[in-house]
C-alpha positions as CSV (number, residue, x, y, z in Angstrom):
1,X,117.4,95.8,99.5
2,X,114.7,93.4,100.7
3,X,112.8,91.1,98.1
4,X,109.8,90.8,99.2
5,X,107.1,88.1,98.2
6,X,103.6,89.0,99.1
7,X,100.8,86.3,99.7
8,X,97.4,88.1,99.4
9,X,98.4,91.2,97.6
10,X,94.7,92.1,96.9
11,X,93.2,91.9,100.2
12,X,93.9,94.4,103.0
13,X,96.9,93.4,104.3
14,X,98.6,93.1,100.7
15,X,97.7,96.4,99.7
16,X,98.6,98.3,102.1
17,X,102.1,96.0,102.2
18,X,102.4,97.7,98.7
19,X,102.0,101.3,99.8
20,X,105.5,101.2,102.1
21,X,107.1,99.1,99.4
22,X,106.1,101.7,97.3
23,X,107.4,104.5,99.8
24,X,111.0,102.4,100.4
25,X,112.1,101.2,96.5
26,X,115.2,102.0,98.3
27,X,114.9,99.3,100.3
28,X,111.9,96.5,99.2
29,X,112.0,95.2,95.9
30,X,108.6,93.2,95.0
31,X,109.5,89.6,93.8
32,X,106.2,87.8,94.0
33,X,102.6,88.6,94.0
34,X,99.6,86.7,94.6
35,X,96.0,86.6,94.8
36,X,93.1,84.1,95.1
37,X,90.3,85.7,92.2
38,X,91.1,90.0,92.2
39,X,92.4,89.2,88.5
40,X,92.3,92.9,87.4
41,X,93.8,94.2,90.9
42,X,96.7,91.9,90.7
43,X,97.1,92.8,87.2
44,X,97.6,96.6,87.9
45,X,99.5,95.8,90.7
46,X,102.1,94.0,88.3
47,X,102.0,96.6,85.8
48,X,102.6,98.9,88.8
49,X,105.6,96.9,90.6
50,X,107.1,95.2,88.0
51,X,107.4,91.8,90.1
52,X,109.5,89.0,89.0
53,X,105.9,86.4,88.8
54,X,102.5,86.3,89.3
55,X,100.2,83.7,90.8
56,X,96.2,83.9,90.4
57,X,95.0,80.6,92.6
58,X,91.6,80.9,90.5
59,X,92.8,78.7,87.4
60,X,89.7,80.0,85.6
61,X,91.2,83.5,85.3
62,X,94.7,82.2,84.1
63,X,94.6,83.2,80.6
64,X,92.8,86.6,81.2
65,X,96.1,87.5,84.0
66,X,98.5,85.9,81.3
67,X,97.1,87.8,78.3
68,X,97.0,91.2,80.3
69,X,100.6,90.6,81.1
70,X,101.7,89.6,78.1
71,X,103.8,92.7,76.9
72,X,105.4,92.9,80.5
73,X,108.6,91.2,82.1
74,X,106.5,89.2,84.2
75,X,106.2,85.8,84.9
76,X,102.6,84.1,85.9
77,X,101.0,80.5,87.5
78,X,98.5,79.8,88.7
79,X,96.6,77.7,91.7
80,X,97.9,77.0,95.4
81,X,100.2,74.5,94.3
82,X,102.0,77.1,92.5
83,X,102.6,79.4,95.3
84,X,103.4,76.8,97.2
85,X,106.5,75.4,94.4
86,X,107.9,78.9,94.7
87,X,108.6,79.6,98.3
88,X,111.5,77.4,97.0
89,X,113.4,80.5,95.0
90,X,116.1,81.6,96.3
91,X,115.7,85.4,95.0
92,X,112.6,85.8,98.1
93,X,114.0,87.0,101.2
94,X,110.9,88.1,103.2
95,X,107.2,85.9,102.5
96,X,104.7,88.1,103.9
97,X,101.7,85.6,104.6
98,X,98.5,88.0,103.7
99,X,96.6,85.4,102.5
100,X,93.4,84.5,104.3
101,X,92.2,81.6,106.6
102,X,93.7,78.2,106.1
103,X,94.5,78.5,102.5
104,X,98.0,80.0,103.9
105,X,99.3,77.2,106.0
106,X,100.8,75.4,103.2
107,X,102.5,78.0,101.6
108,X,104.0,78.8,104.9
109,X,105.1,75.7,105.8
110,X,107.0,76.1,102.5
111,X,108.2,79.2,103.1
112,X,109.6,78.3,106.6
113,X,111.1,74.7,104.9
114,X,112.7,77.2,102.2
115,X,113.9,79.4,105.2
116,X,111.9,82.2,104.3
117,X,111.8,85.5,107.2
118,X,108.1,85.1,107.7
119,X,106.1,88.7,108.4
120,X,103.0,86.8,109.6
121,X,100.0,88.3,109.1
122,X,97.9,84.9,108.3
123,X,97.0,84.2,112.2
124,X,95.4,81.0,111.6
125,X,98.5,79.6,110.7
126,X,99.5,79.2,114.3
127,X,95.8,79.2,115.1
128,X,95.6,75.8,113.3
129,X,99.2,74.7,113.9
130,X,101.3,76.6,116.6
131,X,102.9,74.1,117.6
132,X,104.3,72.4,115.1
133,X,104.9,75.5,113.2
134,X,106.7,77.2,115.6
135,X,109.4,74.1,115.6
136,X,109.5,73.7,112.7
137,X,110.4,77.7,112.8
138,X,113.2,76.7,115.0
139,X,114.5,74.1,113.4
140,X,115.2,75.6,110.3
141,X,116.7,79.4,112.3
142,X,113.9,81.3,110.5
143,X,112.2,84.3,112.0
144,X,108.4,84.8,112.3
145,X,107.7,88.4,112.9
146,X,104.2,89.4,113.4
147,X,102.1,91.9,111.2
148,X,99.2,91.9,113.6
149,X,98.9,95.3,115.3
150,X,98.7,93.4,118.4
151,X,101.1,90.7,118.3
152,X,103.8,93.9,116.9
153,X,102.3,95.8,119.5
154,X,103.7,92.9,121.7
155,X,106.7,92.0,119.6
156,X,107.7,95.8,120.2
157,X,107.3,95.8,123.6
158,X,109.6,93.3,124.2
159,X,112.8,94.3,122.4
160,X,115.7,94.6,124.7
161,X,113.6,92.1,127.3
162,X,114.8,88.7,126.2
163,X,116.0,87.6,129.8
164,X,113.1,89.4,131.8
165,X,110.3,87.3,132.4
166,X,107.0,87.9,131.6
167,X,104.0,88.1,133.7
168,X,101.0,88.1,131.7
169,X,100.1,90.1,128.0
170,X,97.3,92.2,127.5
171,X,96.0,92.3,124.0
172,X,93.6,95.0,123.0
173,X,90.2,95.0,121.5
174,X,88.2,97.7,120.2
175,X,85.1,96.0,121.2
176,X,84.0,96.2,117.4
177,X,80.5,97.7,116.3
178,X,78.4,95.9,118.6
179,X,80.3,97.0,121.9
180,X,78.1,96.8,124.6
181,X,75.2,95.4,123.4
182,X,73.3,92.4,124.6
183,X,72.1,89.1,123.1
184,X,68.5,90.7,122.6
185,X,70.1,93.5,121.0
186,X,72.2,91.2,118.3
187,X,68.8,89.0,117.2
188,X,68.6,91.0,114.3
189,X,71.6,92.4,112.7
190,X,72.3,92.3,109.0
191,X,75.9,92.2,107.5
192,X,76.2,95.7,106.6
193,X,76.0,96.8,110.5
194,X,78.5,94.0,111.0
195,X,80.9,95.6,108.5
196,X,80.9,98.9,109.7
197,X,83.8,98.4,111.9
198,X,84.4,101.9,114.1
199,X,88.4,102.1,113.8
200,X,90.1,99.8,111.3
201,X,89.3,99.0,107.7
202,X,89.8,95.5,107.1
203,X,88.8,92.6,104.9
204,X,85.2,91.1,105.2
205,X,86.5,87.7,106.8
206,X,88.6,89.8,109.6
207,X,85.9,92.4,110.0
208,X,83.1,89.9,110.7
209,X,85.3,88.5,113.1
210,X,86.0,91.5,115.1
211,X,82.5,92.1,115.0
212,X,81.8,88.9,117.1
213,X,84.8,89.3,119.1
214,X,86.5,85.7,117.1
215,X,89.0,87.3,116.0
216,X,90.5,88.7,119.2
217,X,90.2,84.8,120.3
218,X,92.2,84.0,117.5
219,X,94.9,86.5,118.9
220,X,95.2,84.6,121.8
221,X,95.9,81.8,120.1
222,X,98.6,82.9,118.1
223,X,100.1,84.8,121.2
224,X,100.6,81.9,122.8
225,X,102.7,80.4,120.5
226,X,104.7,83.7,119.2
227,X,105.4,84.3,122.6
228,X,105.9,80.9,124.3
229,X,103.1,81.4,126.8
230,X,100.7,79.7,128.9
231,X,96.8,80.8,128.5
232,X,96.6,81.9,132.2
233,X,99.5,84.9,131.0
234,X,96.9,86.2,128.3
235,X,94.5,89.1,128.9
236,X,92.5,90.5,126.6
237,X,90.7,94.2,127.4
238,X,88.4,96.6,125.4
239,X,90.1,99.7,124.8
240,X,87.6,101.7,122.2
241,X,89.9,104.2,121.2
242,X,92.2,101.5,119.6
243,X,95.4,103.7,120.9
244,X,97.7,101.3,123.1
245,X,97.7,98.3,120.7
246,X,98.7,95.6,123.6
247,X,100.6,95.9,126.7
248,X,103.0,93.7,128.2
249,X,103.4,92.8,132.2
250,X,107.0,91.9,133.8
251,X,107.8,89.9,137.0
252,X,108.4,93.1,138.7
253,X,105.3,94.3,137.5
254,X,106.3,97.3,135.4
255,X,104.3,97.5,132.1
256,X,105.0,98.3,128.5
257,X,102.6,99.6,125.8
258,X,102.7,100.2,122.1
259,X,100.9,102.8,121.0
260,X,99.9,104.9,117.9
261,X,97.0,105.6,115.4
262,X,94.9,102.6,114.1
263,X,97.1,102.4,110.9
264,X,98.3,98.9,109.6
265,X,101.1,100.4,107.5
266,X,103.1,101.1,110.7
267,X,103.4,97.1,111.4
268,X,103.4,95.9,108.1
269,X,106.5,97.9,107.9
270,X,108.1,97.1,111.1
271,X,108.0,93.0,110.0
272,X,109.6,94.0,106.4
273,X,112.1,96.0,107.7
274,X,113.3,94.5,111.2
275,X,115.2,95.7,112.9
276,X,115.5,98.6,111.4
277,X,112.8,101.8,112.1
278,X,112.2,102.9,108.8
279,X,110.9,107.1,108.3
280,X,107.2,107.1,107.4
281,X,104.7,109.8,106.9
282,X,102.3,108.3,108.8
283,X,99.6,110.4,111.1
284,X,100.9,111.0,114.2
285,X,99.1,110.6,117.6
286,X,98.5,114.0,119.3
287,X,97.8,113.0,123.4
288,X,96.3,116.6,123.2
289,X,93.4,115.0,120.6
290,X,92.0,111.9,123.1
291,X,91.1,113.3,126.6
292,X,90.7,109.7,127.7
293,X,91.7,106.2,127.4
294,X,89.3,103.7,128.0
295,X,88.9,100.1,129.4
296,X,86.2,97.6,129.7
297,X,86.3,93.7,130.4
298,X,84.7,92.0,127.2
299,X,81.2,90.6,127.8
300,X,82.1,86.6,126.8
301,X,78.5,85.8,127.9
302,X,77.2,87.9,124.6
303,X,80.1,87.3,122.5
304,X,80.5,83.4,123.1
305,X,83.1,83.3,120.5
306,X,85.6,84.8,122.3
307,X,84.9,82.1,124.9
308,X,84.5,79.4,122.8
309,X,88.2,80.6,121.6
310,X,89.7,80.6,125.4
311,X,88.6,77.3,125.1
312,X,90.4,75.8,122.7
313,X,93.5,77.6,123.5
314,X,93.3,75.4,126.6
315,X,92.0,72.6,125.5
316,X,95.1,72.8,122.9
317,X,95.6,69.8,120.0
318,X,93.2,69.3,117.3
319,X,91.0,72.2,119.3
320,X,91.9,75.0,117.9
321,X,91.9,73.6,114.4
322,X,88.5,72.8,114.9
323,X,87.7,76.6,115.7
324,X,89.5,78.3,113.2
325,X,87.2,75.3,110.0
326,X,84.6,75.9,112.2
327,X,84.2,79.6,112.0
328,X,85.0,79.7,108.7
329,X,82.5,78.2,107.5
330,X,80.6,80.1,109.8
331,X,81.4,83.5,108.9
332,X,81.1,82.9,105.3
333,X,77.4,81.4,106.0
334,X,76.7,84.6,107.8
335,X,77.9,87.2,104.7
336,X,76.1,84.6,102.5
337,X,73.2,85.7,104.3
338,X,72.9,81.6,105.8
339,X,73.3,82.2,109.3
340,X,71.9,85.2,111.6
341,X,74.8,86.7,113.2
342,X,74.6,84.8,117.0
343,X,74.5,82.0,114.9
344,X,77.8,81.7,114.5
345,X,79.0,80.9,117.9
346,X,76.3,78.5,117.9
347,X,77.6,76.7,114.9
348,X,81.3,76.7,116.2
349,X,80.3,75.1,119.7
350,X,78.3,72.3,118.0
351,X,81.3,71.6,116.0
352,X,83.8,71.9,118.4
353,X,81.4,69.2,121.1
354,X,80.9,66.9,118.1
355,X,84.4,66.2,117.2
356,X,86.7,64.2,119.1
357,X,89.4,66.4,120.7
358,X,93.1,65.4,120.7
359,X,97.0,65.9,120.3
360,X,98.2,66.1,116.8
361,X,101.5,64.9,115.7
362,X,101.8,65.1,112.2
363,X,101.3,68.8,110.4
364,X,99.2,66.8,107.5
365,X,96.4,65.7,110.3
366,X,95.7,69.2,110.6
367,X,94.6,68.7,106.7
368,X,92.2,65.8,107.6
369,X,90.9,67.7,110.6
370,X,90.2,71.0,108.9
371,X,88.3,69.1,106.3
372,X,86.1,67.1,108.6
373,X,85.2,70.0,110.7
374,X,84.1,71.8,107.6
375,X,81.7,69.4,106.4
376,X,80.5,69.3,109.9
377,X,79.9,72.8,110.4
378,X,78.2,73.0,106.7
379,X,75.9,70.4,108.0
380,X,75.3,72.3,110.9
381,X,74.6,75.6,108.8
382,X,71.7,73.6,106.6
383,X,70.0,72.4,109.7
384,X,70.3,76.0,110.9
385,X,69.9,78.2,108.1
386,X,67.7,80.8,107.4
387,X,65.8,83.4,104.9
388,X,67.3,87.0,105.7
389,X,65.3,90.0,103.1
390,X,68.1,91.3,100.7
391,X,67.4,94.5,102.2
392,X,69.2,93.8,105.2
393,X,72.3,93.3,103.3
């Protein structure tokens, strides 16, 4: 029996998390839940699981969670600091980091102090911090599994390979909704065709990113530190039907793939139960149903963010960092109805050739940097920003 502590149980990730806990009580036990402002989600949530405590970040919703709770065996806090203070309890075995953006790198740096098993699904952890993170991983013998279907995908692939060297990884993209258009053809699009995603069904944040191809930059990133590679050894290829989930080259130049249905259950439960294969009831791929795989390079000349991504991965320090604030602030500009949607690249690269670039020592520079490139890109959305009709939304 696994306690489990989930971080983001209200967003995609979370949720889903809770459907194999609740299709394993034999082996996960739900310890901790928390969520940043879904007050009356995480409330049935608790009702439903019966964790140990509670955490709503939004202190303004405090007494409404406590007051729903009240006749249950329940514990409940509230704000970061509070998620952060209990990463310290000793009765949370696996910290599953489903929280969103930035707002999850100090509770996993407590996790990982606390010696948590991490099941990462927060990629701008590493994004912001890789390297760092990944000693401070080490240093303290705790595992960081990954949740992303790709990184798994990868993760998978390499079981049994540990002396084998690898060649190069190829992660995976859809291609999102705007596959194969061109610049002309992305002057005008609104947030509801950006959020029509053709295979996955994900949070807005993630969604938007796959839509302009950031997030598959940010899955370099992380790759590079999961996986101890250099950027040169990281590929990333459209594959539409969103089958083989990444693929991963050897020295002799034999390949390995993942594949499977576009279903995040599947890794979610891989990280929470490793290394065990647990039984699911998941769909099952038929080959008999796709006559065809697929391939395409991306187009980085359209999607500059994906480019603008590469580059910071091998720029390295304070660069990626930078990005990750940087499109942030972007994306939620765009579903704010701020920013057109090439706009965001835009954005990112002014930030990114305003700031000074360089090699970070310290985890809590990351804090200073993240903030600075914030207000820089907010600046850079007011001198950009624009009027879009509501009935584009």
């Amino acid at each position: 029996m696994r306690n489990i502590a989930i971080l983001g149980s209200t967003g995609s990730i979370g949720t889903q998390a809770l459907e194999v806990i609740g299709a394993n009580p034999q082996h996960f036990q739900v310890e901790l839940l928390t969520a940043n402002g879904n007050a009356d989600l995480l409330i049935q949530q608790a009702i439903k699981f019966k964790p140990n405590t509670v955490v709503i970040a939004d202190e303004s919703k405090y007494a409404y969670v406590k007051e729903a709770l009240s006749s249950e065996p329940v514990k409940v806090f509230t704000g970061l600091s509070a998620i952060t203070e209990l990463m310290a309890s000793d009765d949370i075995h696996v910290v599953l980091t489903a929280m969103v953006g930035f707002a999850g790198l100090s509770p996993t740096l407590a996790a990982i102090r606390n010696k948590k098993t991490i099941a990462l699904a927060n990629k701008e952890t590493l994004v912001v911090a890789g390297e760092l993170i990944t000693e401070l991983a080490i240093n303290n013998k705790v595992a960081i599994l990954p949740v992303d279907s790709e990184h798994s995908a990868i993760f998978q692939c390499l079981a049994g390979e540990t002396i084998n060297p690898i060649e190069k990884i190829i992660l995976t993209a859809s291609g999102g909704p705007f596959r194969g258009k061109k610049t002309e053809d992305l002057l005008h699009i609104t947030k509801a065709q950006a959020l029509k995603h053709p295979n996955w069904t994900m949070g807005a944040k993630i969604t938007i990113d796959s839509a302009s191809l950031m997030n598959k930059g940010l899955e370099m990133i992380e790759a590079k530190w999961l996986f101890e590679l250099n950027p040169s050894q990281i590929e990333v290829i459209v594959h539409p039907q969103s089958i083989i989930h990444s693929i991963v080259q050897f020295c002799d130049g034999s390949m390995k793939a993942q594949m499977g249905l576009p279903d995040m259950k599947l890794p979610i439960q891989y990280a929470l139960a490793y290394p065990q294969r647990l039984k699911s009831d998941f769909p099952r791929f038929d080959f008999l149903n796709y006559s065809q795989f697929t391939f395409e390079q991306p187009d980085e000349k359209t999607f500059q963010c994906l480019k603008l991504a590469r580059t910071a991965m091998e720029s390295g320090g304070n660069a990626p960092c930078i990005l990750n604030a940087a499109n942030e602030i972007a994306v939620a500009s765009f579903l704010a109805d701020e920013l057109g949607f090439l706009q965001i690249a835009e954005v990112i690269d002014a930030t990114l050739q305003q700031m000074t670039w360089k090699k970070v020592k310290d985890i809590e520079e990351f804090f200073d940097i993240d903030k600075q490139a914030r207000e820089l890109t907010l600046a850079q959305v007011r001198s950009k920003k624009v009027v879009i009709s509501s009935s584009g939304n």
